[in-house]
N, C-alpha and C positions, 0 to 999 in steps of 0.2 A: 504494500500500500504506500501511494506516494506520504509525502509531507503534506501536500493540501489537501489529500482526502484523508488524513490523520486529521487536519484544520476542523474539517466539514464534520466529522464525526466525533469530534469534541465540543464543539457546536452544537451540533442537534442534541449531543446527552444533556448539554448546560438545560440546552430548549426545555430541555421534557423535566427535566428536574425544577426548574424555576415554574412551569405550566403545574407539577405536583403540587409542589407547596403553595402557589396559590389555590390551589380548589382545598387543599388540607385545612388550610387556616384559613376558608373562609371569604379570602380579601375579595374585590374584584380590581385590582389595580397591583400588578406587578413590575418590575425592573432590577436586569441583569447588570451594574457596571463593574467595567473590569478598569485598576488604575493603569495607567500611563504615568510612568514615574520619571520620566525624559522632558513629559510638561505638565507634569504635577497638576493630572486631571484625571477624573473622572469620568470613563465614558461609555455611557449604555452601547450593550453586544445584543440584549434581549429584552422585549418588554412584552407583558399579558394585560389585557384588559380594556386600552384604550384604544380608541383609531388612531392610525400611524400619524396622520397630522398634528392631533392632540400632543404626543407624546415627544416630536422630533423638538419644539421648542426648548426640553430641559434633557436632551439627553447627552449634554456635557457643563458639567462642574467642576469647579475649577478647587481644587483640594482646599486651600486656603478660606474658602467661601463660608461666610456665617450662616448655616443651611445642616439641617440634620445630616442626612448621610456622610458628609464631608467631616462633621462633629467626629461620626461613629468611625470611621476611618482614623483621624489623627488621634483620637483617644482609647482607638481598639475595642473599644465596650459597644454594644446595643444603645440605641437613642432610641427610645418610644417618644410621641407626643399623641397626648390626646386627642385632640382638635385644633381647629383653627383659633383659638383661643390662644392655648399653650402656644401654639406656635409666633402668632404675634410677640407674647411675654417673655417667650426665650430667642426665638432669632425675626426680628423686626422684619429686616430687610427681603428676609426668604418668605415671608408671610406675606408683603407688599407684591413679592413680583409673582405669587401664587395661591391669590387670594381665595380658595376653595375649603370646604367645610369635609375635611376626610383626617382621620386616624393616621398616625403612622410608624412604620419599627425599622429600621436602617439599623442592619446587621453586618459587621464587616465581614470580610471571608479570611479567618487565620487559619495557617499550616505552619508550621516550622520556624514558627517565631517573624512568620513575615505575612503582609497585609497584601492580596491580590486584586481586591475590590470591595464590593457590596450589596447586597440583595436590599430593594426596597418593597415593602408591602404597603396598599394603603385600604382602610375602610369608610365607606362614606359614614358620612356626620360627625360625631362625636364620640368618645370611648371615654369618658372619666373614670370608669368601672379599672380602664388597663386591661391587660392581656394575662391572662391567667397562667401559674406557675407550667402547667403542662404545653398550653400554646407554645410558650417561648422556647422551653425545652423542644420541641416538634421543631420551631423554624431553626432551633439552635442547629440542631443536626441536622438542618437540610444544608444550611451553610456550611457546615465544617466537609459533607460529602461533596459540595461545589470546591472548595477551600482544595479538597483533595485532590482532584478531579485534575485543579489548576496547576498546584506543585508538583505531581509527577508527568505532568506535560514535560514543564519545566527543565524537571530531572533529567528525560530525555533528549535535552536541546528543542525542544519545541514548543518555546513558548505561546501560551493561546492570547490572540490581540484581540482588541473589541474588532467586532466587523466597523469598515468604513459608514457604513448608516445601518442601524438597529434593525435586527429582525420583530417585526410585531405579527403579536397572533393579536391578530383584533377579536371582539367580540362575535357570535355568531351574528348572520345577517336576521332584519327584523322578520320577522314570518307573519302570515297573516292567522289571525287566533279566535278572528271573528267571521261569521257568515256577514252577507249584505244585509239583512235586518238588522244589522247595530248600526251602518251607514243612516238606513232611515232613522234608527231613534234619533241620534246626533245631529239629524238635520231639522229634527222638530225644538231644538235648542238655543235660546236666544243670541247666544252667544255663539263665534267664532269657535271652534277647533280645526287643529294642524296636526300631523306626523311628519316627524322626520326623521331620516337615516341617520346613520350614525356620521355618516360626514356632512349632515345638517340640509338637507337637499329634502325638499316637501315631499311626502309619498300618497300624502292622502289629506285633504282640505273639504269641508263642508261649504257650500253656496254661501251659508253668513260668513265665514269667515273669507271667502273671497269678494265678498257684497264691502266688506269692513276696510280690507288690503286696497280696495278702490281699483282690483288688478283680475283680467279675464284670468278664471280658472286654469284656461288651458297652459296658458303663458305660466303659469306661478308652480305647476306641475314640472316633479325633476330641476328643478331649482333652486337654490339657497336664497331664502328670502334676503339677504345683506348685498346679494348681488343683484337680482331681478327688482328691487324696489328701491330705490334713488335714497330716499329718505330716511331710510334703515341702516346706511352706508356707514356704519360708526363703528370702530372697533369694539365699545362699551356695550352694544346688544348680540352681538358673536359671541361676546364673554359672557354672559348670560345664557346660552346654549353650550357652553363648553362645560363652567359652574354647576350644571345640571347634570352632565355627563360623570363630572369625577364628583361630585359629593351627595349626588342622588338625591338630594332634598329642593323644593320648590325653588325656584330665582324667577326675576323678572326685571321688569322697567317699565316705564311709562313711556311714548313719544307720542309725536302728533304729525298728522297727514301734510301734505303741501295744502289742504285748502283749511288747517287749522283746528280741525278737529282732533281730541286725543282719542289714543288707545290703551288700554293696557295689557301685556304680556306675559302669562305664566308658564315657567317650563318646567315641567315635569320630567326624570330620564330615569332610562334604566338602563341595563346592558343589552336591550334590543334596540334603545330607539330614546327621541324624546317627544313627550306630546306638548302641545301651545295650546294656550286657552285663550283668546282674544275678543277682546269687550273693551262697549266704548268708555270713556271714561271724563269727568271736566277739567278744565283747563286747572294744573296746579296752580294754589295762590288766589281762584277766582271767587273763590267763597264758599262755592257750591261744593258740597258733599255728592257722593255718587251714589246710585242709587241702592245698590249691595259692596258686600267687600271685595276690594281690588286685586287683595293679593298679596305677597311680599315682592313689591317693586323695590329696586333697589337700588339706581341710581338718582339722584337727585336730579342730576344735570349730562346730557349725555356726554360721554366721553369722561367720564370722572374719575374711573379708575386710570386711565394712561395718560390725566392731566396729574395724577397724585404721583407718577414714573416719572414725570418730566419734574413736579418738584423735589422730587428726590434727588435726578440731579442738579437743580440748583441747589439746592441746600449743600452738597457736594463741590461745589463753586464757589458757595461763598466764604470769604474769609472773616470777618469782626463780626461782632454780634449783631448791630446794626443792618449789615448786610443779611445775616440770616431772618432779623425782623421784616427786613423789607420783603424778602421774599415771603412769607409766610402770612404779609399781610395782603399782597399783591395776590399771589397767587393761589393759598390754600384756601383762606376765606369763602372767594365764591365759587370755588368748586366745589366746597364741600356742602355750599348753602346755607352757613352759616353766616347769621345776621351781624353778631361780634364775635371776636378773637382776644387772648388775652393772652402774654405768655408773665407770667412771674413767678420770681426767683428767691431764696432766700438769701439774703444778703446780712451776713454779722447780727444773727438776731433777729431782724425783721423782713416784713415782707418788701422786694419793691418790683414794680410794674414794669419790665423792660420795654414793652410796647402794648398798646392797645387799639382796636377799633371796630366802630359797628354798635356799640353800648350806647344805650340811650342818655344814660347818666354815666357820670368820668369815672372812671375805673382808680383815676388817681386818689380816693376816698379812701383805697385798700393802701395806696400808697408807706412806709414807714410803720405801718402798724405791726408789734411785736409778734410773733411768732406766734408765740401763747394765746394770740389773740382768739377768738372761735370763729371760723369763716370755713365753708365747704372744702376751699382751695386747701388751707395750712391744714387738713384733716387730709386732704390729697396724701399730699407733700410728706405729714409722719406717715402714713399708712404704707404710702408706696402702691394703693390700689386704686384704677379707675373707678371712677362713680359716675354712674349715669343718670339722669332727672327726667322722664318723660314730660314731664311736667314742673310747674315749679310748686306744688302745693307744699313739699316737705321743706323743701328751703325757705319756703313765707314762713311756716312754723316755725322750724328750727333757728333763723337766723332774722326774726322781724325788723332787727334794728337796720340792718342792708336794703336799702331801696333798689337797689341791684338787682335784687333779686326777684323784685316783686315786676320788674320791667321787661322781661321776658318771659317765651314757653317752656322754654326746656333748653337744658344746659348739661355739657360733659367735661369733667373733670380729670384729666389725662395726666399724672405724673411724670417729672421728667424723671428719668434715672439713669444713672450711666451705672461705672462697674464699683466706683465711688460711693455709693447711692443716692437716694433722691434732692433734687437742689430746686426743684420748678415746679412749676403746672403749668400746662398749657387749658384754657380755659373756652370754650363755645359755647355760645348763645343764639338761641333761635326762636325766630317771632313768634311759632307757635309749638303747640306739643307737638310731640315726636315718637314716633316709635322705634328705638334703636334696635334694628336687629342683631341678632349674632353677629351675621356676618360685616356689618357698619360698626358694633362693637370691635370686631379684631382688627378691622382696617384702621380704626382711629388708636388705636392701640400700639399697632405696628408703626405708624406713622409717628405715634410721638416718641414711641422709641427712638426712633430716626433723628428726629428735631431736639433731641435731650442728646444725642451724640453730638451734632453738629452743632449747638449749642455751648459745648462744651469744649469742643476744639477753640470756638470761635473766641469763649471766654479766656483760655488758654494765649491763641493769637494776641486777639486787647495785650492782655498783662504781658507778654515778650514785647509787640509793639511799645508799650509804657517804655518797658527798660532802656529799650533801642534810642528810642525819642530823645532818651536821658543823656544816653551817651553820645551819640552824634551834638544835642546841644551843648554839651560837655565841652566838646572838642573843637567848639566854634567859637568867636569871641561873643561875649557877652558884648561888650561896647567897643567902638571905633574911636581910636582919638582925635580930636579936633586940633587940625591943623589951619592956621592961620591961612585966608586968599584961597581954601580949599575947600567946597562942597561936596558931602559924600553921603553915598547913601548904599545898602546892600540887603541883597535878599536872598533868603535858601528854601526853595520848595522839594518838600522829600518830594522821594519814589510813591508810588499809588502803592505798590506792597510793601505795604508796612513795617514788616519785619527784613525790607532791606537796606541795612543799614548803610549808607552812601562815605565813598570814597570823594565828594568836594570838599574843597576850604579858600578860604580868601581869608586878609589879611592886611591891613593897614599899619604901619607902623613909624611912628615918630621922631626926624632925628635933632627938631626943633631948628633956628635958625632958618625957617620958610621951606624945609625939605623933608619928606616922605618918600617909602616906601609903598606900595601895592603890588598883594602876592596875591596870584589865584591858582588853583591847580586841580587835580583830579586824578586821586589814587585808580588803578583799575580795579574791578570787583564792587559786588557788594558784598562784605561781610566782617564782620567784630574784627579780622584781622587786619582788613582794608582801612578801615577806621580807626584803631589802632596806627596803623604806618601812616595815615594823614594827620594826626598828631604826631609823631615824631616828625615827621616834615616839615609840619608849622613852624614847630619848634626850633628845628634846624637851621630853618631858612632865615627865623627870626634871629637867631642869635650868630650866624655869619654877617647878618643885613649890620648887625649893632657894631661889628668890627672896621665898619666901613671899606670891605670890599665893593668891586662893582659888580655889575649887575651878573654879566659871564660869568666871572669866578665862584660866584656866589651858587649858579646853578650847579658849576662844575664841582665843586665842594658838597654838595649833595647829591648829585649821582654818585659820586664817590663814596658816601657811606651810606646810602642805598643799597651797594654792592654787598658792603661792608658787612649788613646788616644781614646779607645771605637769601632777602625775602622775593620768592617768584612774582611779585606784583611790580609791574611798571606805575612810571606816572606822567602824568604831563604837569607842566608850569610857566607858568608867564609873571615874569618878574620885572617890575618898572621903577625907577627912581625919577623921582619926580621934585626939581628942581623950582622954586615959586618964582621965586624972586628973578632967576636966570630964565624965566618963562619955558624952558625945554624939559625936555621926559628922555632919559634911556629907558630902551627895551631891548629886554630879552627872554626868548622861547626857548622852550625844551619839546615840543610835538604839541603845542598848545591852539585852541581854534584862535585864530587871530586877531588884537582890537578893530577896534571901529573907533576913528577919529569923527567927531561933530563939531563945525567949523562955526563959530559964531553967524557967520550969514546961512546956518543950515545946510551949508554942504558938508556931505557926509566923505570918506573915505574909507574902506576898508584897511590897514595900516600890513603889505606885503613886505613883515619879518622876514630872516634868515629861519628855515623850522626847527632845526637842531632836533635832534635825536630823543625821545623819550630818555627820564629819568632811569635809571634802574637794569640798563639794556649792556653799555657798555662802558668801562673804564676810561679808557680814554678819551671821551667823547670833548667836543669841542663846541662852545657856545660863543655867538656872536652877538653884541648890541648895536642898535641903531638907536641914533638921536634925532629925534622930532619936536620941530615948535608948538608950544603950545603955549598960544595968545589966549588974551583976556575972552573969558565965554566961551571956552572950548569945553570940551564934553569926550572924557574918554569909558567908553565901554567893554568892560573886561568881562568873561563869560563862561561858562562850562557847555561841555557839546550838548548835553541834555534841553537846554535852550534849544536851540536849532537841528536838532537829528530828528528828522520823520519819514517814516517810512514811503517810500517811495518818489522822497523829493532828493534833490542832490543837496549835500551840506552847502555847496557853496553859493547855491541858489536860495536856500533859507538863510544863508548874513549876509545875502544883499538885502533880501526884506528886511532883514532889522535893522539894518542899515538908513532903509526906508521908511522904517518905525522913526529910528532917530529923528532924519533928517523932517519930520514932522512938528518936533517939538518946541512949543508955546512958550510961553512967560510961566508953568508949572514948574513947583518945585520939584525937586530931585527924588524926593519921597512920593510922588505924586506918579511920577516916569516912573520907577522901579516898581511900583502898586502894578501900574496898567501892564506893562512889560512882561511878567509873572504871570497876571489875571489872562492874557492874550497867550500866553503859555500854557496856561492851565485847559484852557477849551480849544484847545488843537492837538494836546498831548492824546496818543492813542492811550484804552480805557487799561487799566491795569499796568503800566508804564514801571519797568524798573530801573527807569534813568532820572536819578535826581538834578535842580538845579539849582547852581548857585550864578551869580547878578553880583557884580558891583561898579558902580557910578563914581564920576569922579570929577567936578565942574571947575576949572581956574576961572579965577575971579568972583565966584561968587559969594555967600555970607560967609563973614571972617567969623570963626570960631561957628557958631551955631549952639543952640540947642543939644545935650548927650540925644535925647530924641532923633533929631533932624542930623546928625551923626552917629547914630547907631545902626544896629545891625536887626531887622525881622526875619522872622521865620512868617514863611508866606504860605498861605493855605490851611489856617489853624482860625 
């Protein structure tokens, strides 16, 4: 027998063995995966139970993943979860992108001390009961006979790989189980009913229910209604037909026709099939009650499960807390249908309200109240359990003093918790009573799981941004001296991330007698080490400048213990000696973006240095100055690339515009130009930008001495 027909007949034993154990224990939802330890995944070889389409979306997991089976793998032991419940409360994210009401036991497969994959079993609804000592015993042994199965493959060089796409035994096909007098009873019924195959395509429709569809019978026959009707077209009512399929308990939704009328939709499945029940329904929100009950409809808003994917990854995007408020107020709020949102926190004691919105009266009421206080929320928050209110009758009782509470129908109270424990609550308010189902239960469950992670990074973020903030203003001057016949003004606008802490500095410095110094520069990198070596540069540069070298020597002396210093970062520098009295400026470059001269009648020049060699690069390097007039009313602009680098424009076509910027400027003062300058910065910079900027101005003639104000230095953007 070859090697592939060794393959195929270890194959089919896996087949029948996995097709055993599930009829043994009951489930109707099976899966063979076998690991891939080259990319540390998991990837279904066999599955029993569902239609291949259903099944192909998860049949690879990626070991690392917060998801049962992958648990039972890296931990070696059995994961059971109950429900969709459990499942939420212990892995959020695998609840979110698998929103279905089924049991489950994820068995890994061990032999000889090593993990070959995992057998997954599932049973629709719920099992809080658990699996009985002898079940698991039963599925135990089917896996260690797969376990075997695998390792003596192995043993003989032939190891078994998942098939390239999963073999599925699907369900048998739907049979018919009634004569034609059950078509008549059903057609004497007011309502709508459907069948459909198991890959969702109509096989049998009643006249109301295609009178209802607004669509010829014929046409709607052999068809998946998501396809054959325009207005069905939404991933959020597919899922609703799938939901029925693996957790076998009713789902539904509500929509409404192109001419405005709703409908409502019940799915009923089993392993032959699923049935629809369709009836009209009134407009949600309109007033009107329907005539009987509608059902368990379950989305609010169509599309609401795979708008709740898309926040998840924003939330994933976002970095400061701020940003995760916004998003959760943008975007979870009306998807979920929720009138308010509230996210708060314990903070040293007390409660406070990170954001709010949608509350009739201000949330900020809850604002600093201690902890101890008695409110639904801080009952969350020790508890560590959701609390759901269909109503608010118990919260009027219990909590009279809250007008809060008396202003809405129904409210859920979602605890944030990481692995830390609880620090939040996320809070929702709805205009009117509610009926939270199970399955709205485990979605808002799993979802605040998520937003209490990402919550938590972001609070994380904040407090390093703090530190960072700390130390870059550290390393910057606090005040500019005021030199006599010299106006000066300087700005530094971080990077958008936060936590990147920026290699500029600039630099004024005093040597009385009508003459100064002006240093700018730009470590490369961002990071605590970058910043770090821009303070020693500062420093460097300052106390060469004090010896009264010139301005070359001065760069040269610092690339030199750059070297010295042994650090893989470059830098650039632009170093000017600026003469008042003698009216003229030396300059000199080290690979610096180049000034801009502003000529009292507003002509501008770009100022074409020698570039000289970045900082840091080479020993010998050689630096050259050039001397320039600078008459009364001139205007020199010194600058970091951050300023002027944008994507897709050429640097040297952005400092002729600022160039152009300059040569604009009025009777404003210096602090007024370096304001706009920044601000004109700031809304061109692309979004997320990890190039900071530093600005510094520098006017002869203008006010002698000044103001430490109108000579100092801002951080721009705060």
């Amino acid at each position: 027998m070859s090697e592939d027909d060794d393959g195929v007949a270890v194959h089919a034993y896996l087949d029948r063995l996995l097709d055993r154990t599930v009829k043994e224990a009951d489930a109707h939802i099976g899966g063979l995966f076998l690991l891939v330890a080259s990319r540390q995944v998991l990837q279904m070889t066999t599955g029993v139970g569902a239609p291949r389409r259903m099944a192909l979306p998860w049949f690879r997991q990626a070991l690392a993943a917060p998801a049962p089976m992958p648990e039972a793998v890296r931990s070696q032991s059995p994961v059971w979860v109950s429900g969709q419940q459990e499942l939420a409360d212990r892995f959020p994210r695998a609840a979110l992108a698998f929103p279905y009401s089924v049991a489950s036991y994820s068995v890994p497969l061990m032999g000889a001390g090593v993990c070959w994959g995992a057998v997954l079993l599932m049973w629709p609804g719920s099992r809080p009961e658990g699996l009985s000592t002898g079940r698991r015993a039963q599925i135990g042994e089917a896996a260690d006979r797969m376990a075997e199965v695998l390792r003596d493959a192995d043993a003989c060089g032939r190891p078994v790989r998942p098939r390239d796409e999963p073999f599925v035994r699907e369900p048998s096909p739907v049979r018919q189980r009634h004569a034609e007098p059950t078509a008549d009873l059903v057609e004497r019924l007011t309502e709508g009913l459907i069948a459909l195959d198991l890959h969702g395509r109509i096989i049998f429709l009643t006249d109301r229910a295609a009178r209802l569809l607004g669509q010829d019978r014929a046409e709607l026959l052999d068809a998946e209604p998501w396809d054959v009707l325009p207005w069905l077209d939404d991933p959020a009512y597919e899922n609703a037909f799938v939901s029925a399929l693996f957790s076998r308990r009713p789902t539904g939704f509500a929509a409404h026709r192109p001419d405005g009328a709703w409908l409502s939709f019940t799915f009923y499945g089993d392993d032959t099939g699923v049935s629809v029940r369709v009836k009209p329904l009134h407009a949600p929100g309109s007033g009107q009650e329907p005539a009987e009950d509608t059902g368990p409809t379950v989305p609010a808003r169509a599309g609401a499960f795979f708008h709740l994917l898309h926040l998840a990854s924003a939330l994933t995007e976002a970095a400061g807390v701020s940003e995760v408020a916004e998003s959760l107020m943008e975007q979870m709020r009306p998807v979920l249908g929720a009138e308010g949102l509230a996210v708060v926190v314990a903070d040293e004691g007390r409660i406070r309200v990170v954001a709010s919105r949608g509350f009739p009266s201000e949330t900020e009421n809850f604002n600093a109240l201690p902890m101890a206080s008695r409110t639904e929320g801080t009952r969350s928050m020790e508890t560590g359990v959701p609390r759901f209110h269909s109503t608010n009758a118990e919260l009027v009782r219990s909590f009279p003093q809250y007008r809060h509470y008396r202003e809405m129908g129904a409210f859920a109270f979602l605890p944030l918790t990481v692995s830390d424990g609880t620090f939040g609550c996320l809070v929702l308010g709805y205009d009117r009573p509610r009926n939270f189902t199970h399955e709205e239960r485990a979605e808002l469950t799993s979802l605040a799981g998520m937003i209490a992670q990402a919550l938590e990074r972001a609070r994380l973020y904040d407090a390093n941004a703090q530190v960072a903030r700390g130390l870059q203003d550290g390393l910057l001057p606090r005040h500019l001296p005021q030199v006599p016949g010299l106006e000066v003004a300087a700005r530094y606008l971080p990077a958008t991330h936060a936590l990147e802490v920026g290699g500029d500095f600039y630099d004024l410095i005093d040597f009385g007698s009508h003459s100064a110094a002006a240093v700018i520069g730009d470590v490369q990198g961002h990071s605590v080490q970058a910043a770090a070596l821009m303070g020693q540069i500062r420093t460097a540069v300052h106390s060469y400048a004090k010896t009264g070298a010139p301005p070359e020597e001065i760069l040269a002396r610092t690339n030199r213990l750059l070297l010295e210093l042994d650090s893989p970062l470059f830098c650039s520098c632009l170093y000017a000696h600026l003469d008042v009295s003698a009216h003229r400026v030396l300059l000199a470059s080290a690979g610096h973006p180049p000034p801009i001269l502003c000529h009292g009648d507003h002509r501008t020049e770009v100022l074409d240095l020698p570039p000289g060699l970045l900082l840091g690069v080479e020993e010998e390097a050689r630096f050259q100055a050039v001397e320039v007039a600078l008459p009364p009313g001139a205007l020199l602009a010194f600058y970091t690339d951050g300023l002027v680098e944008r994507p897709g424009i050429d640097i040297g076509t952005s400092i002729d515009l600022l160039a152009e910027q300059l040569a604009g400027v009025g009777d404003e003062s210096l602090e007024t130009l370096a304001d706009t300058i920044v601000t004109r910065a700031r809304e061109s910079v692309v979004p997320q930008s990890s190039d900071d900027i530093a600005l510094l101005l520098l006017r002869y003639g203008g006010a002698s001495g000044g103001s430490p104000t109108a000579a100092g230095t801002r951080r721009a953007g705060h």
